[in-house]
Structures are given as structure tokens and as C-alpha cells.
N, C-alpha and C positions, 0 to 999 in steps of 0.2 A: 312824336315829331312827324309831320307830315313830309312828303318825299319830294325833291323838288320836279317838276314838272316833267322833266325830260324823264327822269326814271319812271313816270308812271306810264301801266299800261293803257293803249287805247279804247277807246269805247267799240268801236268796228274790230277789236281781237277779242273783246266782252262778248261781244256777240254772237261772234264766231264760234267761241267758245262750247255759247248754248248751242247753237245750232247740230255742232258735231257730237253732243253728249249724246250715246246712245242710251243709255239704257234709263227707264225714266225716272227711277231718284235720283240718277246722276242729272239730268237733264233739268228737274225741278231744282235740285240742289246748284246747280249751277246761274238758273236763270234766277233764282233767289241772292245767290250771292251777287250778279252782275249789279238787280236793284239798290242792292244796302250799298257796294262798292262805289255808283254813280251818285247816288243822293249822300256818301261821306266824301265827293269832289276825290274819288281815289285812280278818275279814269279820267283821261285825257280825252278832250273833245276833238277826235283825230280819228278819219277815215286812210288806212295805211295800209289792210289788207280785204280781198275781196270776200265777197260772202260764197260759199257752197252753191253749186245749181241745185243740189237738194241736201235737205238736213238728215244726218242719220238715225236710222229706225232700228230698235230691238226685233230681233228673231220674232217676238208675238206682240200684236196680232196677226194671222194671216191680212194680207193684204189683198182684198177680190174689189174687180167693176163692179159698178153700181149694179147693174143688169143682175150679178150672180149672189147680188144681200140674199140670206136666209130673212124672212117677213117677221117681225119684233114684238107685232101683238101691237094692242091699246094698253099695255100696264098694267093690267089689273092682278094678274097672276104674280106670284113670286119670278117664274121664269121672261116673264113680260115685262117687271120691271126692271132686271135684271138685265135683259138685252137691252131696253133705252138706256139706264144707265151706263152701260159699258160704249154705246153707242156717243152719249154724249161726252163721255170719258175719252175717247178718241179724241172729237173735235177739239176739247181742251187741250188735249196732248199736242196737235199740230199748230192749234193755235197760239200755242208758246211760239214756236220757231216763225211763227210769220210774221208775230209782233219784233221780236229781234232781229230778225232778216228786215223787216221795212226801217228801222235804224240803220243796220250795218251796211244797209244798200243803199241808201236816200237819207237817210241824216246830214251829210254834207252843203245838200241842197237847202237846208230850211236849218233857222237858228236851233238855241239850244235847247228853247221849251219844247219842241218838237221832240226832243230825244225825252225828255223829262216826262212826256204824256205817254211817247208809248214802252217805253223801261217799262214804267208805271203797269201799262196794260200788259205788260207779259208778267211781270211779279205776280198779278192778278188771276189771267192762266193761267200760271204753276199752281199757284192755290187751289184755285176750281178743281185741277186734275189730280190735285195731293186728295180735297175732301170725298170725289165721284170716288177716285179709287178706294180710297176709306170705306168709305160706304158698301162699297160693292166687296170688300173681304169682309164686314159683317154680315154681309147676305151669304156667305161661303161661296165668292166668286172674287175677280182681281181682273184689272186691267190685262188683259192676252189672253183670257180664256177664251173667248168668241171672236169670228173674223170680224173686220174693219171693213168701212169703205176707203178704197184705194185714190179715190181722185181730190181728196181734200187738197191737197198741194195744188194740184194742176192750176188753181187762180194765180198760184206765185209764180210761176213757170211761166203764165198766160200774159202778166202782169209785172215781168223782171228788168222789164228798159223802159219802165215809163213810172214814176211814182202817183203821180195820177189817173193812173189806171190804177195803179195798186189800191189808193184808197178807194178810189169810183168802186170797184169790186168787192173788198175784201169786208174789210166795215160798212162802207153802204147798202151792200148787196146781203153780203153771206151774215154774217154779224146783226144785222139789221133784220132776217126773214129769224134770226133767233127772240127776237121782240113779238114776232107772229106766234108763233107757238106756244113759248115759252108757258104761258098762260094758262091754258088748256093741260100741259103736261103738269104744270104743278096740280092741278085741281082732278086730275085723276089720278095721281099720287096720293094726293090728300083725300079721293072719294076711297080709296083704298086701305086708310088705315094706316100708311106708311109717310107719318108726320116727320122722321128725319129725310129724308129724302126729300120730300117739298120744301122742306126747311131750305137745302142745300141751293135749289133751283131757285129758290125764291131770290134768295144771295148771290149766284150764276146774274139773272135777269137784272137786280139791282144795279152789278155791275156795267153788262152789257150794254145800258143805256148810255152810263159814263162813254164805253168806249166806239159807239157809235157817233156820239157828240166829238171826239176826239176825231174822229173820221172824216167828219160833216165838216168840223172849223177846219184843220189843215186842211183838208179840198178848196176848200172856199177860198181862204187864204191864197192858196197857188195859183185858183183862176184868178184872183184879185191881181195875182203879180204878173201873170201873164195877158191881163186885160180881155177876159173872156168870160162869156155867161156860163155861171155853174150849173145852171142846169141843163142847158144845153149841150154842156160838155159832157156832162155824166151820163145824159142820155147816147152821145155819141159812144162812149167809152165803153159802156153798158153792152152795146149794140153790140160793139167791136169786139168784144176780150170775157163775155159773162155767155156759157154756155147753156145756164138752165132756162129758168123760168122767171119773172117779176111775176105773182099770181096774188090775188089777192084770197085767202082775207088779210088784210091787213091792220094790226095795231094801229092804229094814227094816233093818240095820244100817247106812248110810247115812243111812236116816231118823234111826233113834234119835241118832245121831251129833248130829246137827242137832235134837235136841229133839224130832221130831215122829212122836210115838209112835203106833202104831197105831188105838189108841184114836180119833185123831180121824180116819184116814180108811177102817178096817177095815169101818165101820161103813155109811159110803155106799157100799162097793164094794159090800159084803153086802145092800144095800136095792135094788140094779140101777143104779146110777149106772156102768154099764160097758158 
């Protein structure tokens, strides 16, 4: 018997939830259960409590500046693939909590398909970072053995009062330059003999395009309702709130695949944003 409505918990305490799991099977196991609990209609579509200014982190990895990365190699070595994996094992890891954090922070604003796309894209996350860390204990290594980069969050941080900054950034930007490389990392994986592991990436990338698409339409959607050019928004937004680079090379069919057509970042590459 399902429960009536008032008894069920909300979706913004779902999410909360993940965000505060520290340690990361609990974290995976949480943001797994939030998916299956949203898509069995067991959470209320109810923003009630606020999200964390940041989500909590297990004891490992260290956490260092960009500045202070140990260098990761091209892959080709056992201990080269070894550090990208754990490397990309990270970014999964935080990227769980940004896809629940832009629900549990901005869901309110946008219907319910909006929670339904990015639930979606964090169940998605947890996976990736279940399968990298997998991977990386059959190489006799595990998520926390090697330090992290420490400023992965700073776009949430950068991007927490404004949901449209959030996606301009988060999936347009960061999410989107994983369509650039992605490519090149599987194909040195795979010049290396290490066919699970490309495997893995190649499923990461398929994904990604999904959730870059998912980035692109709400964007669009919001300038639609706010009666404003998306790509002059995003370019503005970009400017404002995105500290690295737009560089190219860049995928374009990947891009387009995903909605995000030259148009919006041809144009900060060609103004020196590189």
C-alpha cells in the first residue's frame, strides 16, 4: 500500500540526504536509493529543507589546488592508468552531489521533469564511480589512495544563487569539455591493452552526452521563460562565474549531439577564453 502523501519524505531531504553521505558506498548507496525511491512516486515533490554549502567528503582523498596535482602521465603505464582512473573516479564522485544539489537547490523553480532528468543523471554518477572504483581495486588501487583535485566543487559554490548559472557552468562547461577528451583517453586506454577500462569510459562518455543534452534543454527552457538569448546568456554567465578556460579542441559532433552548438562556445574560444 503506498503511503499517503503527507507521510512521504521530500525530494529536497532525498537529496540532502546524498549530499551529506560521507563515506562513498554510503553516498552511492544513498544516491541509488534516492533514484529507485523518486521514480516508485515514494518522495514528495516538496523543497522543505535547504541543501549543505558543501557536501561531505571521506578522510581520502587528500584534497590539494590544482597548482599542487602530482603529473598523471598519458596512460600508458600501469601506474598512469591508474592515476587517470582515480582521477576520473573523483570527478564522478563529486559529480553525484552536484547533480542532487541542483535538484535540492533549484528543483522548486522548474517542473517535475526537471527533477526526473537530473535524479536520472546522479543515479548515473553513482554508477560511473561504483564501476572506476571497481576497476581501479582490480588494478590493486581504490578510490583514496592518490590525492584529488580540490576545486571541483568551487562551480557549485560559484554558481549556488543563480540555477542558470548552475547549468551555464556545470553541464555546459565542465561536463561538456568531458565530450573533448573523453575520446583520446579511451583510445590510449585501448592502445594499451587495457580493454576494461575503455570499456568503462566508453559507457562514462555515452552517458555524458545524455547529461550535457539535459543541461542544454533546461538552460534553454529557462531563457525561454525569462525571455532571453541563450546564448548570449551563457556567454555572459560563462564570463561571470567559469574560472578556467573554453579551449578548444573541441568534439562538435558530440557537442551537437547534446544540443550545444557552437554557437554558444565558438565564440568565447575566438574572444581568448583559451
Amino acid at each position: 500500500m503506498t503511503a499517503p502523501v503527507a507521510d512521504l519524505p521530500s525530494v529536497a531531504r532525498a537529496c540532502r540526504a546524498v549530499l551529506l553521505a560521507e563515506a562513498p558506498p554510503a553516498k552511492v548507496k544513498t544516491a541509488r536509493a534516492v533514484a529507485r525511491a523518486w521514480r516508485r512516486g515514494e518522495l514528495v515533490h516538496a523543497f522543505d529543507v535547504p541543501m549543505p554549502d558543501r557536501p561531505a567528503r571521506p578522510d581520502k582523498p587528500d584534497l590539494l589546488p590544482p597548482n599542487a596535482m602530482p603529473k598523471r602521465g598519458r596512460g600508458g603505464s600501469d601506474k598512469g592508468r591508474i592515476a587517470m582512473l582515480h582521477a576520473l573516479a573523483h570527478i564522478e564522485f563529486v559529480a553525484i552531489d552536484l547533480a542532487f544539489d541542483l535538484v535540492g537547490r533549484f528543483g522548486q523553480d522548474f517542473p517535475r521533469a526537471f527533477v526526473d532528468d537530473w535524479i536520472a543523471v546522479g543515479a548515473d554518477e553513482a554508477m560511473h564511480f561504483a564501476l572506476l572504483d571497481r576497476r581501479l581495486r582490480a588494478l590493486g588501487s581504490c578510490y583514496g589512495a592518490l590525492p584529488a583535485h580540490a576545486g571541483l566543487w568551487e562551480a557549485a559554490e560559484a554558481t549556488a544563487h543563480d540555477a542558470l548559472a548552475r547549468l551555464a557552468v556545470v553541464p555546459m562547461v565542465l561536463e561538456a569539455r568531458g565530450l573533448d577528451v573523453t575520446p583520446a583517453t579511451i583510445a590510449r586506454f585501448s592502445g594499451a591493452g587495457d580493454a576494461a577500462s575503455a570499456a568503462i569510459l566508453a559507457r562514462i562518455y555515452r552517458d555524458e552526452i545524455r547529461h550535457v543534452r539535459a543541461g542544454t534543454k533546461w538552460f534553454e527552457t529557462a531563457c525561454e521563460w525569462r525571455r532571453i538569448g541563450p546564448v548570449s546568456e551563457w556567454q555572459r554567465l560563462v564570463a561571470a562565474h567559469f574560472r578556467g578556460a573554453i579551449k578548444p579542441p573541441f568534439n562538435d559532433s558530440a557537442r551537437d549531439e547534446a544540443g550545444l552548438s557552437r554557437d554558444y562556445y565558438g565564440g568565447l574560444a575566438a574572444e581568448g577564453y583559451v
